[in-house]
C-alpha positions, 0 to 999 in steps of 0.5 A: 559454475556460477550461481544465479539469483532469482529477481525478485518480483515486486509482488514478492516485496511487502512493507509495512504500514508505517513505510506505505503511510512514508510512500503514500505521504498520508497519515497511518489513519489514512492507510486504515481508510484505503483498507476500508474503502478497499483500495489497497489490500493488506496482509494480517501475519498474526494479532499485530503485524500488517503487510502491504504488497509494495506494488499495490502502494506504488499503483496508489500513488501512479493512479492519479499521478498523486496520493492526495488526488488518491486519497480525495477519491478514497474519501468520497467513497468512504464518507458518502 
């Protein structure tokens, strides 16, 4: 008998904020501004601890074809 296992779906990964800032190729300060614009959602575990789904990162980064046409959007929003 063989076991199989699940895929795992790419709602199922989550990284931190430090990764999605590497993903990104912003800064962590521009990460704490797409939470606060609402562009990208994050996940408190506890006082200190932040996650972010990997595909909400990735949909970043597809949206506009960069992050810094991302963050230029984000940006406006915010700051306007």
């Amino acid at each position: 008998m063989s076991s199989v296992f699940p895929l795992r779906r790419s709602d199922d990964i989550f990284i931190t904020r430090r990764e999605a800032s590497e993903r990104l190729r912003v800064s962590l300060s521009t990460i704490d501004r797409y939470v606060a614009a609402g562009e990208l959602e994050r996940l408190k575990i506890g006082p200190r601890r932040t996650l972010f789904r990997l595909r909400d990162v990735e949909r970043l980064v597809r949206r506009d074809g960069s992050a810094s046409s991302a963050m230029q959007t984000t940006l406006s929003n915010v700051w306007l």
